[in-house]
C-alpha positions as CSV (number, residue, x, y, z in Angstrom):
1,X,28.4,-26.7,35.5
2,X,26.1,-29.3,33.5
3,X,28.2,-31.2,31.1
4,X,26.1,-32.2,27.9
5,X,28.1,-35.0,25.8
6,X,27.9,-35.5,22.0
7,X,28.8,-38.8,19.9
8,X,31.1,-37.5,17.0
9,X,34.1,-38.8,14.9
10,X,37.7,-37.6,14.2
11,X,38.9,-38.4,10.9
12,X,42.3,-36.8,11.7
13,X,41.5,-33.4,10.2
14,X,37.8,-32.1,11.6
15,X,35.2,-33.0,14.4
16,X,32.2,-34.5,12.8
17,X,29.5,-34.6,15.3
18,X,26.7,-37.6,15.3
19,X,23.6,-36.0,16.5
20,X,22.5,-32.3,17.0
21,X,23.6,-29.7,19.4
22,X,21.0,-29.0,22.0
23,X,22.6,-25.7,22.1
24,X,23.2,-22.5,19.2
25,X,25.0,-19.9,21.5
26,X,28.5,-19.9,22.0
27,X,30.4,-22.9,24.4
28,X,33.6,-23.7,26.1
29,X,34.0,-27.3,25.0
30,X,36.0,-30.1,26.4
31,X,37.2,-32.9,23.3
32,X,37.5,-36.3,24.8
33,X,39.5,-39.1,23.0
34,X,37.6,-42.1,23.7
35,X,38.9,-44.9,21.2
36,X,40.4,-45.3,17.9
37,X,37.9,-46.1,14.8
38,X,39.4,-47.6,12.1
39,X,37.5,-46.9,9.0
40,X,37.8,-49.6,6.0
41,X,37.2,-48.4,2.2
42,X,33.4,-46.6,2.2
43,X,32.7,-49.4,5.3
44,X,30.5,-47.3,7.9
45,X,31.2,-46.6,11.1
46,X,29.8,-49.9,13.6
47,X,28.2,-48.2,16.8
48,X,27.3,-51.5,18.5
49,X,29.1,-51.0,21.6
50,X,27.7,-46.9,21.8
51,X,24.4,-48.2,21.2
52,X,24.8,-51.2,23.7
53,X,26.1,-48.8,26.3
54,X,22.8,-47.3,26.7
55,X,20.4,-49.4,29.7
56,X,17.2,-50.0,29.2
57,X,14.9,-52.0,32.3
58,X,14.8,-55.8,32.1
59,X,12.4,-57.3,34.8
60,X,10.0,-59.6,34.7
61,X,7.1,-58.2,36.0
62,X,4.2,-57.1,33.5
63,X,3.2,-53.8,32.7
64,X,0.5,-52.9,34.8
65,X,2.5,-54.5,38.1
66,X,5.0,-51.8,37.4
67,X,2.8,-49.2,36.9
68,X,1.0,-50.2,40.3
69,X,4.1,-50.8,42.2
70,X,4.7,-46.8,40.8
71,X,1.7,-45.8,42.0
72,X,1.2,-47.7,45.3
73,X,5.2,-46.1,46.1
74,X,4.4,-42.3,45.7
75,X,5.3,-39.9,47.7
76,X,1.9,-38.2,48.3
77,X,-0.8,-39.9,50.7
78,X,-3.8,-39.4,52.8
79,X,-2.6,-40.4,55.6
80,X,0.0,-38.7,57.2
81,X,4.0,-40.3,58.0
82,X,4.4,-42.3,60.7
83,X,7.4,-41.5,63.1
């Protein structure tokens, strides 16, 4: 079973989801409470900490290193494996 999750709010009424489905058949769904939002007057939501929970790559190393580190690292050569 692949679970797909899906940013959305609770206003205390309905389930209003953030982003699209990546699906338009039928689901079994699992609702996971993950913190309380308090909304202030017309203030919008703040998604710092959803947006800071996604990684991104911090190095160092330029560009083109990476991309020949990549290619020197693959899995298919001319010579065959050693033992």
């Amino acid at each position: 079973m692949v679970l797909v999750s899906v940013p959305a709010l609770y206003d205390g009424k309905e389930i209003r989801l953030l982003e699209a489905l990546p699906y338009h058949e039928p689901y079994r769904v699992v609702i996971t409470f993950v913190e309380s939002v308090i909304l202030a007057g017309q203030a919008t939501l703040d998604l710092t900490r959803f947006w800071a929970s996604f990684g991104a790559w911090q190095d160092d190393v330029p560009a083109d290193e990476t991309m020949r580190r990549i290619r020197e690292n693959r899995r298919s050569r001319a010579e065959p494996p050693t033992l």
